[in-house]
N, C-alpha and C positions, 0 to 999 in steps of 0.2 A: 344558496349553496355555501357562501363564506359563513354565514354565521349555525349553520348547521356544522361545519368543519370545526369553526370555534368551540360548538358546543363538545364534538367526538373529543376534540385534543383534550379538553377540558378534563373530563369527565376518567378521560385514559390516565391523563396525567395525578386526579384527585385517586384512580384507584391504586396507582404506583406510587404514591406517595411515600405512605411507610417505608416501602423498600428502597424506596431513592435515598430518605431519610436515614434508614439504617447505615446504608452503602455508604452515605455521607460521613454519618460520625462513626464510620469503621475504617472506613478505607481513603477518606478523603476524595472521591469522586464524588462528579457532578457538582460539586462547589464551586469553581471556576468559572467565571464569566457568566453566571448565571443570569444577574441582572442585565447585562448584556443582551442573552436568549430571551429574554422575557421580555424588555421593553422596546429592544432594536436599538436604545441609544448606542451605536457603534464608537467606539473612540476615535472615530474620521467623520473629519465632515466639510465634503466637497467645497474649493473655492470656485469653482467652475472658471469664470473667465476664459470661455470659451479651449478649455482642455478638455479631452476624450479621457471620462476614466474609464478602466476598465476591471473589474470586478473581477478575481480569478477565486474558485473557492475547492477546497480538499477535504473530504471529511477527515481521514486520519493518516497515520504516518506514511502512508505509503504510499497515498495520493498527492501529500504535500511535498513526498520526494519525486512523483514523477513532475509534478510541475516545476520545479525546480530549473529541467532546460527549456522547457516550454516559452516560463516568463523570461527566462535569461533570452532565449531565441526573440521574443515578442517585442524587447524592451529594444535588442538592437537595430527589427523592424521599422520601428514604431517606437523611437527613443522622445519624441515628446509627447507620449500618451502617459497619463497618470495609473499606474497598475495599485492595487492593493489585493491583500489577501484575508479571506477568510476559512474556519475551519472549525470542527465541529466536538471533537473528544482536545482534552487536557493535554494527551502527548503529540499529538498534531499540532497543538499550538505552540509549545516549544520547540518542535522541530522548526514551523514556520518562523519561530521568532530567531532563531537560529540560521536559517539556510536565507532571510527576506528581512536581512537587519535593515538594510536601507528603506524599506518598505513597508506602510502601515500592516498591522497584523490584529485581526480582532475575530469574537464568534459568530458566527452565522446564527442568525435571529430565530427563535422556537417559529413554528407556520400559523401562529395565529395573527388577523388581519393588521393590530393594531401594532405588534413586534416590526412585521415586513416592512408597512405605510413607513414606520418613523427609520428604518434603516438606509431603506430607498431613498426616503429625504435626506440622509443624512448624505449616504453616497453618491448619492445621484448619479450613479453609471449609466453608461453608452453601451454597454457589452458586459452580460453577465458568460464566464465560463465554469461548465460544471466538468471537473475530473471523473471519467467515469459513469455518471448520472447520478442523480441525487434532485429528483424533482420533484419539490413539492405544490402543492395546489395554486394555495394564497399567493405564495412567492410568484411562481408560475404567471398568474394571472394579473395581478399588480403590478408588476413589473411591463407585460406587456400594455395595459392601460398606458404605462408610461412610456411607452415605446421603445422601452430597452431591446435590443440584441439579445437574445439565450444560443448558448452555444455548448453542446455536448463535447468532451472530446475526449478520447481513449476509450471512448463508450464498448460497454460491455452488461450482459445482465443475464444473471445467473440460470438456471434453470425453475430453479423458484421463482424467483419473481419473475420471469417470463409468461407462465402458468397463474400465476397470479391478478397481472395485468391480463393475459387473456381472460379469465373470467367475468374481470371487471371491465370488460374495453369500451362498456355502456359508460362507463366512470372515470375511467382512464384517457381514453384516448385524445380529449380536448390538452390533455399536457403535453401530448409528443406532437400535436399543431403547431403548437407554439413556438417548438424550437424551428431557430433558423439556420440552425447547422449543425446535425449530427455524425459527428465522425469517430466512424465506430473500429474495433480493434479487427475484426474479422467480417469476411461476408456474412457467416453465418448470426450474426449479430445483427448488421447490417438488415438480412433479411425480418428481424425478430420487430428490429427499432420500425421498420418501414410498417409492418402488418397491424402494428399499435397506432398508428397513423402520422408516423414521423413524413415528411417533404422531404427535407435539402438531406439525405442520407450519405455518406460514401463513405468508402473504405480507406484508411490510413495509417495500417498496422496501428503494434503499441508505440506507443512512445519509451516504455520503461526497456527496451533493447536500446536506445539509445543514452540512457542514463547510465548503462553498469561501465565499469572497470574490467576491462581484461588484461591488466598488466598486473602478475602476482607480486612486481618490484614497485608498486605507488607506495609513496612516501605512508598512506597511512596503516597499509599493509604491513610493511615492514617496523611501522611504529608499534604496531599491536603486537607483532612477534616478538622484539626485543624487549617491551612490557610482560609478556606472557611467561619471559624464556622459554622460547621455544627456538631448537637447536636444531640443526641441518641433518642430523641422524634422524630426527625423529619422525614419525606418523602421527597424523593429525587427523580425528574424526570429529569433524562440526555436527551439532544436531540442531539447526535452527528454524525459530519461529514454532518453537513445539507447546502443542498444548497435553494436558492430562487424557490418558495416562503416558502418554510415549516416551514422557524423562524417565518414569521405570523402567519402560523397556529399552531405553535404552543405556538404559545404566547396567542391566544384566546382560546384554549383550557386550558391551566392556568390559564389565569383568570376567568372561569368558576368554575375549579376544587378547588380553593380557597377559593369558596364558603361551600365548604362541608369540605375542606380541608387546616385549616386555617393555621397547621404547615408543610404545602408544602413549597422545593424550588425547582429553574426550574435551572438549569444549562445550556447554549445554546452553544456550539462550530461548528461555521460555518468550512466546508473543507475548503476554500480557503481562503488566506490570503485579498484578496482582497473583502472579504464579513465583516471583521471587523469592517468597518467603517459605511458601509448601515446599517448593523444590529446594531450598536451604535446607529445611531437615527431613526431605526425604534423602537427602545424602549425606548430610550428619549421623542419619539412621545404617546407610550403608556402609558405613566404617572405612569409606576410601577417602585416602586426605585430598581436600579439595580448597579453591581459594576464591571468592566474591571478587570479582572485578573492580564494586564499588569500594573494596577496603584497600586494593594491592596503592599503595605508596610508590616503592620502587619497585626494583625485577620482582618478580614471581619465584619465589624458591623452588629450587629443583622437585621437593619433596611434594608439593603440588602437581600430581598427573593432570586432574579436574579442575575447572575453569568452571565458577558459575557467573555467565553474562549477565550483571543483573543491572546493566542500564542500556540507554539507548541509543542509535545513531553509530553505532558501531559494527552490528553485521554484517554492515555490507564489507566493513574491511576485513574484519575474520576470517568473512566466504573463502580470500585468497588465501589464507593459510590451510585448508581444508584438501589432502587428499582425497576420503572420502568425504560426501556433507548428504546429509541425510535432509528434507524438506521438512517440515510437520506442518500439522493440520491435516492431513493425510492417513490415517489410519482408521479414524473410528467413527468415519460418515457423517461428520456431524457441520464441519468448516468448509469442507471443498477444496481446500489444502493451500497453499503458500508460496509466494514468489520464487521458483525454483530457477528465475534467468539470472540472476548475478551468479548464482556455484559456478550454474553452467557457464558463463563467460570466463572465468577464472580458470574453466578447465578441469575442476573437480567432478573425480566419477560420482556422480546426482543419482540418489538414491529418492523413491516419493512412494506414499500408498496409494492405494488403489482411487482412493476418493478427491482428486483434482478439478471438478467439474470450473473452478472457478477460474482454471488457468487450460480448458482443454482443447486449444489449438495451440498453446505451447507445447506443452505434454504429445501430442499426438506427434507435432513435427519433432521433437525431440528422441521418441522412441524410433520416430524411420528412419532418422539419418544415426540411430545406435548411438546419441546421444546422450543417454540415459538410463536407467533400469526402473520399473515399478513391482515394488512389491503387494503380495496379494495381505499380508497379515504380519504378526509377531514373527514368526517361527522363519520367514522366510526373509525378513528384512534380515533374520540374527543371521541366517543362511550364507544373503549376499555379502553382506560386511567383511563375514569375516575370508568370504573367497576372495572381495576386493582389497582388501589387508594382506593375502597371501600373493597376490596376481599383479604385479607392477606394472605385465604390460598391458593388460583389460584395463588397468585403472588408464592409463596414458591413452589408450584408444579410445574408451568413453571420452576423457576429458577433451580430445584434440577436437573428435568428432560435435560435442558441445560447444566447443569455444567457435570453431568456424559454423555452424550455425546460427549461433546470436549474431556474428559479425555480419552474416548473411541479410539478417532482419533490420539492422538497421535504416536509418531516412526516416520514420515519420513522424518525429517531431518537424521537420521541414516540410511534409506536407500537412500538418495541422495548421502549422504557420502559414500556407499558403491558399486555406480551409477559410480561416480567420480573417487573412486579408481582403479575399472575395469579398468579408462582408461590406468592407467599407468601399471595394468597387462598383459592388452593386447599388451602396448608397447612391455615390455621386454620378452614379449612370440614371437616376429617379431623381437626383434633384435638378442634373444638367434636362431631364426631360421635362 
């Protein structure tokens, strides 16, 4: 089976070539760490001396921000375990390198046998933890030869690839064995992870309710406002984590709303790095003066309504500037749609499309307790907007209704940490036996 896996990734990898290589010398991805992915030479390499490391890994930005209290919770646990991190896309690794300065930071090894073997040797961890889930075979299985720990946690999985591992459960299901602890976001997960043949399962909410900000007065809130210039009269519509086309439409729903709404500004932050530059002149095209984040020096001139967010590590403070904030990923069925708990802790009336599967026990509990609004399309997002632009006090009651919700959700990052610990009581209860 390993070297049948070697031969699939191969073979995947030789037919993606071109286009990696394209992507490479256009866009600059996938150059990073490569040699890394490919050999496993990790830039760490354990001194053991009888230390517990323990391996925490995020694929991208937004796994590496929930682990963020995780490790901080874990480290104060378990302050002489050795933690390190690893991660899998480019801006995930500067996030980690960013938020785990004191802490080795490297890529997570491509799944072929011989990447895993020399990473393993390198790190030699007691505890691997996956954010999320993120399992692969070879890993999977080497690592347990080696007696490593696998531990899920925030576990969650999509409606695709639930439907997918069910097909494959002849294929699959030796991997969710494996784990020794999966702690999943929701029962109804919980139920998904068990039926794939996960063991140690339970439930420990998200942990990303415990990472937001619900004070719109944090220091970097307010840093981004008085960068912005953004002034106490004004309205403020966030549209973040938007993919194509939704910066159009929400760029015509602005110009609309300006009409009625002449001290509006629109704030846009595309997800993907590689949406900075389309969305640059699709609003150079639209003739509304607007200003790149990446260029503002000092304040932001009045004459800038538009805000294009074109870097990273920074929406989560935006969120708090945001009366209305619009989600993306959400409108064209294609993404499942996007962290809509930070607006809502902030208290922003949270606007999202119809297509959230990826977030939908948030979303579900958000709309009962009127936490939220979902739109079905264009026409009825431009709808809510601009009623919640008109409606101070539906904006205050969404928001209020939101913010005590998330505050509701909090704890499980302490009980992931309490997930985690079992495993090393259950060690010493096996080796006292």
């Amino acid at each position: 089976m390993p070297y049948l896996l070697n031969l699939i990734y191969l073979l995947t990898f030789l037919i993606a070539s071109p286009w990696l290589l394209y992507k490479a010398l256009t866009t600059g991805k996938y150059r990073r760490g490569l040699w890394t992915k490919l050999t496993g030479r990790v830039p760490f390499r354990s001194l053991r001396a009888d230390t517990i490391v323990v391996w925490f890994h995020g694929v991208s930005v937004g796994e590496i921000h929930l682990l963020r209290q995780v490790v901080a919770a874990y480290r104060k646990r378990f302050p002489h375990h050795q933690c390190v991190i690893s991660t899998t896309t480019d801006t995930g690794y500067d996030e980690a390198r960013k938020h785990f300065a004191d802490l080795p930071v490297f890529f997570w090894p491509f799944d072929f046998t011989w990447s895993v073997k020399t990473a393993l040797g390198r790190v030699q961890p007691d505890l691997v933890v996956l954010a999320e889930g993120e399992l692969w075979p070879n890993f999977l299985r080497l690592a347990k030869r080696r007696s490593v720990k696998i531990a899920v946690i925030n576990g969650r999985m999509s409606p695709r690839s639930a439907r997918n591992h069910r097909r494959l459960r002849w294929l699959t299901r030796g991997l969710f064995r494996r784990l020794n602890v999966c702690a999943a976001q929701t029962e109804e997960y919980a139920a998904q992870f068990r039926m794939l043949g996960a063991a140690n399962v339970l439930v420990t909410g998200s942990v990303k309710y415990d990472g937001v900000d619900t004070d719109r007065r944090n220091p970097r809130t307010l840093e981004m406002r008085e960068l912005l210039g953004i002034g106490p009269e004004e309205l403020v519509l966030v549209a973040g984590s938007t993919q194509d086309p939704e910066e159009e439409i929400i760029l015509g729903i602005y110009r609309r709303a300006l009409e009625s709404h002449p001290n509006l500004r629109l704030i846009l932050v595309p997800r993907q790095k590689e949406r900075f530059e389309p969305v640059a002149q699709l609003l150079e095209k639209s003739g509304l003066p607007f200003v790149r984040r990446s260029q503002i020096r000092g304040l932001t001139p009045r004459g800038s309504p538009v805000v294009l967010l074109d870097t990273f590590g920074e929406l989560s403070a935006v969120w708090g500037l945001a009366d209305v904030a619009f989600v993306g990923g959400s409108l064209d069925g294609k993404r499942g749609g996007q962290n809509m708990i930070e607006p809502a802790a902030y208290g922003a009336a949270v606007l999202f499309g119809p297509h959230t599967w990826n977030f939908k026990d948030t979303v579900a509990r958000l709309l009962a307790c009127g936490g939220a609004l979902a739109v079905q399309d264009a026409a009825d997002l431009d709808r809510q907007v601009i009623q919640l632009l008109a409606d101070a006090e539906k904006r205050s009651r969404l928001g209020d209704a939101a913010r005590r919700f998330v505050l509701s959700q909090q704890g499980a990052t302490a009980r992931t940490i309490a997930a985690l610990a079992r495993l090393w009581q259950d060690e010493s209860r096996e080796l006292a036996a």
